[in-house]
C-alpha positions as CSV (number, residue, x, y, z in Angstrom):
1,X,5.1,11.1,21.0
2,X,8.0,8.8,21.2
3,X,9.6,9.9,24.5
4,X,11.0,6.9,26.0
5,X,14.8,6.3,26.3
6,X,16.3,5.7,23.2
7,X,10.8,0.9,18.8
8,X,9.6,2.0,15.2
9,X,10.5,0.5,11.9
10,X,7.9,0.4,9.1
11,X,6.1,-2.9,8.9
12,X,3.8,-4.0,5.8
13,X,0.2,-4.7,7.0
14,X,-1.7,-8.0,5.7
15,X,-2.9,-8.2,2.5
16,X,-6.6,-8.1,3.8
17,X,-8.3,-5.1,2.3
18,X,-9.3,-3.0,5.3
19,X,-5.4,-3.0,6.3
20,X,-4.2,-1.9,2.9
21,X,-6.9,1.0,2.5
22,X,-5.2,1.9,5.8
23,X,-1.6,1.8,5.2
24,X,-2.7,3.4,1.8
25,X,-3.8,6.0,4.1
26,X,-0.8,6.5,6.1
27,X,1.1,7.5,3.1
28,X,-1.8,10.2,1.5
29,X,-2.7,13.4,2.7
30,X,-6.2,15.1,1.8
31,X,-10.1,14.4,2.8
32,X,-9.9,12.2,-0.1
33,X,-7.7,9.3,0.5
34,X,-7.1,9.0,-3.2
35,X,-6.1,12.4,-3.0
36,X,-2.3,13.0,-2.9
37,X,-2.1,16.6,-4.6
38,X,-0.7,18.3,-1.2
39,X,2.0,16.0,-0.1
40,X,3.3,15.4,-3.8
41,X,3.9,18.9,-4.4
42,X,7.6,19.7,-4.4
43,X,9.2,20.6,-1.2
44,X,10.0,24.1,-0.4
45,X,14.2,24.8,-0.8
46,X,16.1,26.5,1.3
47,X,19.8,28.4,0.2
48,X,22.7,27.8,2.3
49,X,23.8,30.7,5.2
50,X,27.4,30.7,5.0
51,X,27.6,31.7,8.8
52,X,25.1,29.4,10.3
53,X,27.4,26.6,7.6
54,X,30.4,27.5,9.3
55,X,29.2,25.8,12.5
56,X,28.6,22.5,11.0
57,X,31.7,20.0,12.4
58,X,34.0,19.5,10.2
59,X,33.8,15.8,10.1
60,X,30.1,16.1,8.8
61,X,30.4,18.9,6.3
62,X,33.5,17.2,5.0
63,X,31.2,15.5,2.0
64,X,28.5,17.8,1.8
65,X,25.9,15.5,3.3
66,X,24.5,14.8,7.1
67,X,23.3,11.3,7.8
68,X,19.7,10.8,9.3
69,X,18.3,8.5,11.3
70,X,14.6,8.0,10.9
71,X,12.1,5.2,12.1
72,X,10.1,5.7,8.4
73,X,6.9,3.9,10.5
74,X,5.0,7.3,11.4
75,X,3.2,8.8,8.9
76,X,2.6,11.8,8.1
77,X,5.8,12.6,9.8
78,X,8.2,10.3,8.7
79,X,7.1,7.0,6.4
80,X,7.5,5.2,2.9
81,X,6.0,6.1,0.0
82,X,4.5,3.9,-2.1
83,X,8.0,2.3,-4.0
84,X,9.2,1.0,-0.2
85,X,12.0,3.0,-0.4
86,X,11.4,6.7,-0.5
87,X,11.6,8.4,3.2
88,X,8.8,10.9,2.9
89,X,6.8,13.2,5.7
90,X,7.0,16.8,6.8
91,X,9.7,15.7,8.9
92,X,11.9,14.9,5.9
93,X,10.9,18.1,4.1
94,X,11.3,20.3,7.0
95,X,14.9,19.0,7.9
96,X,16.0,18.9,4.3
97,X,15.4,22.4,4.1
98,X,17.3,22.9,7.3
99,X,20.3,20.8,6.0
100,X,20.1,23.3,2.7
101,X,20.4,26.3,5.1
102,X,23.5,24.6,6.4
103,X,24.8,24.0,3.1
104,X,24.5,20.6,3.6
105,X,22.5,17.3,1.7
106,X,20.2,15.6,4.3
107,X,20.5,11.7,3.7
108,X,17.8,9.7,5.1
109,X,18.5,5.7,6.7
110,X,15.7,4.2,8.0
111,X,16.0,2.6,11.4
112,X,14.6,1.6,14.6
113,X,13.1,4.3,16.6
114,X,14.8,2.8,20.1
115,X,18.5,2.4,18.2
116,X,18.9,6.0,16.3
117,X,19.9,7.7,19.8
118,X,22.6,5.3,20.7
119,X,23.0,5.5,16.9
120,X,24.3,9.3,17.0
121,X,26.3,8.3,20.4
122,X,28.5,6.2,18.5
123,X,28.4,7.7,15.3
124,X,26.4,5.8,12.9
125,X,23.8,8.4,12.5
126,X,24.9,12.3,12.2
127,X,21.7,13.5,13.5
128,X,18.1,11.9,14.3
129,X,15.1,13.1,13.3
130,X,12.2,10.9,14.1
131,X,9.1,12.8,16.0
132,X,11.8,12.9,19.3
133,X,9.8,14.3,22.3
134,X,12.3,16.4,24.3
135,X,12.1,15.2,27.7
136,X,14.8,15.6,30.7
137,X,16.6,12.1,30.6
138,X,17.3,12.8,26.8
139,X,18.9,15.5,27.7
140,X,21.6,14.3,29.6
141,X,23.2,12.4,27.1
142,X,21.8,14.3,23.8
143,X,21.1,17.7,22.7
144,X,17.4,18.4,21.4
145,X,16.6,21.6,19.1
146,X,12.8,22.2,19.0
147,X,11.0,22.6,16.2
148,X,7.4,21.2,16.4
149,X,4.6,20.7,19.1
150,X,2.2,17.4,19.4
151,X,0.1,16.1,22.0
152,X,-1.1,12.3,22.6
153,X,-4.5,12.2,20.7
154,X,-6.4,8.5,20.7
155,X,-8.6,6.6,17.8
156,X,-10.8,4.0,17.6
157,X,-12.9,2.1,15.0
158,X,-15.4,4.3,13.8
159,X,-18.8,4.3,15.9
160,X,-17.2,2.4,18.6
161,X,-17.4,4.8,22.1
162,X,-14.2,4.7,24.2
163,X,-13.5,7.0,26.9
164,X,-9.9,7.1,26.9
165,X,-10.6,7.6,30.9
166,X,-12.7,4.3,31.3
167,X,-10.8,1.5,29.6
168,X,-10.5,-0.9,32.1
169,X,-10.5,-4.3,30.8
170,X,-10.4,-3.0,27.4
171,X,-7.0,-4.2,24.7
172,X,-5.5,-1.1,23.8
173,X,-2.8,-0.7,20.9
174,X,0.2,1.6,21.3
175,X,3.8,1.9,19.5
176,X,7.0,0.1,21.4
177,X,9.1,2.9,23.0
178,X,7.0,5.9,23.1
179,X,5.2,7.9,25.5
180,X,2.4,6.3,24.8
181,X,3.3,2.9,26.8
182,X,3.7,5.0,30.1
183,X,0.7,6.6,29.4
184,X,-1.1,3.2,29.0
185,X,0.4,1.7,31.6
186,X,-0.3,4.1,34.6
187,X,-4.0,4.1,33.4
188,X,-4.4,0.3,33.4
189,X,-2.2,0.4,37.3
190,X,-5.1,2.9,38.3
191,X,-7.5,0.3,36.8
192,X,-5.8,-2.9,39.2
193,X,-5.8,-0.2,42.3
194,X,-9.2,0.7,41.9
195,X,-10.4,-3.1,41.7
196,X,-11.2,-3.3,38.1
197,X,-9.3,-5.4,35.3
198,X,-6.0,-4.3,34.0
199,X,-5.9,-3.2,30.2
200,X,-4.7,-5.6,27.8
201,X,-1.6,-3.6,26.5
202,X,-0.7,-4.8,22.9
203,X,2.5,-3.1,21.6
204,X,3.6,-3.1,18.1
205,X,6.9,-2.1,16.7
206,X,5.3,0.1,14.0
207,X,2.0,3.2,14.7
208,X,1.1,1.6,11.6
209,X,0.3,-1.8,12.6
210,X,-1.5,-0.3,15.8
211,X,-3.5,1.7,13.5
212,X,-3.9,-1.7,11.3
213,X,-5.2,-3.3,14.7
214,X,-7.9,-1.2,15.6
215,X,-9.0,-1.2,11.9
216,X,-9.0,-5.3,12.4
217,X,-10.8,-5.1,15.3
218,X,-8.1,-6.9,17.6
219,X,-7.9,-3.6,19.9
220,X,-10.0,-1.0,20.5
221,X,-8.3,1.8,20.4
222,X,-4.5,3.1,20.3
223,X,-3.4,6.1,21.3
224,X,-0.3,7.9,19.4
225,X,1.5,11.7,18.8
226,X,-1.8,13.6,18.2
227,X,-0.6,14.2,14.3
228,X,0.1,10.9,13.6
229,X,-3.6,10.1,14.7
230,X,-5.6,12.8,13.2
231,X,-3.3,12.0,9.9
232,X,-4.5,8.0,10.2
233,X,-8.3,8.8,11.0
234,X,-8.1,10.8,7.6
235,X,-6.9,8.6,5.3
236,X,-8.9,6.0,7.2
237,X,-12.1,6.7,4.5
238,X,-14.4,6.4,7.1
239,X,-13.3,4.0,9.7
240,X,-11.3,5.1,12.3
241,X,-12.7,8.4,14.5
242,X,-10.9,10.2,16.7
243,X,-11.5,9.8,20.7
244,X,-11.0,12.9,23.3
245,X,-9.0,15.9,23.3
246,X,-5.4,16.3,22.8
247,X,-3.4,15.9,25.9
248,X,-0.2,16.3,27.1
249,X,1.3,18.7,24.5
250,X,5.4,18.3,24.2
251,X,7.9,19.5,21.5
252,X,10.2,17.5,19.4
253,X,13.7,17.8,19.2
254,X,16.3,17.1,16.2
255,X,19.1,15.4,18.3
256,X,22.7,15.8,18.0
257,X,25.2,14.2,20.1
258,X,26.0,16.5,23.8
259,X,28.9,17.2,22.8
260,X,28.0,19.7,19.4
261,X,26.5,22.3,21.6
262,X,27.7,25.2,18.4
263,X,26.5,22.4,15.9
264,X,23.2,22.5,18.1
265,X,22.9,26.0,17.7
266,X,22.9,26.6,14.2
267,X,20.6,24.2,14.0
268,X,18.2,26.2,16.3
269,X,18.9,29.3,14.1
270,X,18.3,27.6,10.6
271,X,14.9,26.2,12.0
272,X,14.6,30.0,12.9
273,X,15.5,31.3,9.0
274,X,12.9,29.3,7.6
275,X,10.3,30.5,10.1
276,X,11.1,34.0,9.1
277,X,11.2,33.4,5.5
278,X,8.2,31.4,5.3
279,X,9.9,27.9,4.5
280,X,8.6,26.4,7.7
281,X,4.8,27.4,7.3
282,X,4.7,26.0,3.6
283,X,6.2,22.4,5.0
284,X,3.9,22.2,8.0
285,X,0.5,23.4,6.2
286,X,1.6,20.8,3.4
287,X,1.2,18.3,5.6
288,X,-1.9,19.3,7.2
289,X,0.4,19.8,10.8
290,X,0.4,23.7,10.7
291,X,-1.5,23.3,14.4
292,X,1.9,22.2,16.1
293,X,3.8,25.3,14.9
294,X,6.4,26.8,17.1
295,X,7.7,30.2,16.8
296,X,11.4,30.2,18.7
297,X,13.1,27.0,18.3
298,X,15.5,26.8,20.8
299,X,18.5,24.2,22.3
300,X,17.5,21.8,25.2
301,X,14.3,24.3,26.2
């Protein structure tokens, strides 16, 4: 749930066995990790409204195309496929079909997850769409459309027993600039006040090299967007488990810059035409994420 102010760019993992059959994973969908079938299947298309197109600002539907900015680290959201270059995820479909009902071409850059906001500010990126949680101090310099819901859901190596209450003393992996790093860090200050040892807080620029460090045994468990974890315990084959219940459930935003409140809008109501017409369910149970659908995306909720 990356929901600090506006660090995510995908990273390759070592060459040592374990950490490939992972990052394999992170880019698979299926009980079989070998098993690709669902999120190779072409993504759903949208057609253009011509009313909800007549919002777009001029200076973006001037060449047909809206420029993304994605941190491609976060499967099965937003990540590389398997040539290094392809942005793929439910993300990607799910806007691409938004951009179609805008009668526009969504055009994917991969970039750091802590410079795509102040990306959009000055005008590098036309929109970012990178698992944004919506959050108050966003929205004073951004607007947020919702369109999904995720919680903060933690892993761990497979038979190892972590209460994600009780990890004093323990190292813990989470993701650079999200939600996640507060999270940690107020349990590990509740750790020092209560007399026991802090938690060794290892952050990494990339889920997937959290995930990779778990797998490794360096840490002992990390803690991520609930999809993003269920998704990497998956395609683990075997040995990463999940550990605790979802917690702290949020929605994420497509952001647009605070001053294309229409722009904002028709982005709201496009999200809202694929829910009706069935667009939206076909993306999210593609992916296996179904469980964080919404049903009234809205601006700056």
């Amino acid at each position: 749930m990356r929901s600090l102010p506006v660090g995510r760019g995908r990273r390759m993992f070592a060459t040592v066995a374990v950490l490939a059959a992972v990052a394999a994973g992170l880019a698979g969908c299926g009980d079989d990790p070998s098993d690709t079938s669902s999120e190779s299947s072409p993504a759903p298309s949208a057609s253009a409204d011509t009313d909800l197109a007549s919002k777009v600002p001029d200076a973006i539907k001037s060449d047909g195309k809206i420029l993304v900015g994605t941190d491609s680290s976060y499967a099965p959201n937003e990540f590389l496929d398997t040539d290094g270059k392809t942005i793929k995820g439910f993300d990607i479909d799910l806007f691409t079909a938004v951009a179609q009902k805008l009668g526009l071409k969504a055009e994917f850059v991969t970039a750091g997850f802590d410079d795509i906001i102040p990306g959009i500010g000055s005008g590098k990126y036309e929109i970012g769409v990178s698992s944004f949680t919506i959050n108050d101090e966003r929205k004073q310099t951004v607007n947020m459309v919702s369109y999904f819901n995720a919680g903060t859901q933690w892993a761990t190596k497979k038979g190892t027993k972590i209460n994600p209450d009780d990890v004093c003393g323990q190292k813990i992996a989470v993701q650079k600039g999200t939600v996640q790093v507060d999270d940690i860090t107020a349990r590990s200050k509740k750790c020092t006040d209560a007399g026991k040892k802090a938690i060794t807080i290892d952050q990494y620029a990339g889920q997937d090299q959290a995930t990779a460090s778990v797998v490794s045994g360096k840490d002992a468990a990390t803690l991520a967007d609930s999809p993003i974890a269920a998704y990497a315990v998956e395609q683990s084959n075997g040995q990463l488990e999940l550990a605790g219940d979802i917690y702290d459930a949020a929605p994420y935003g497509y952001v647009v810059k605070k001053d294309q409140t229409d722009f904002a809008q028709a982005i709201a109501d496009a999200t809202k035409a694929l829910i009706a017409d069935g667009t939206y369910k076909t993306v999210l149970e593609k992916w296996g994420v179904d469980a964080g659908a919404i049903t009234d995306p809205a601006v700056n909720p």
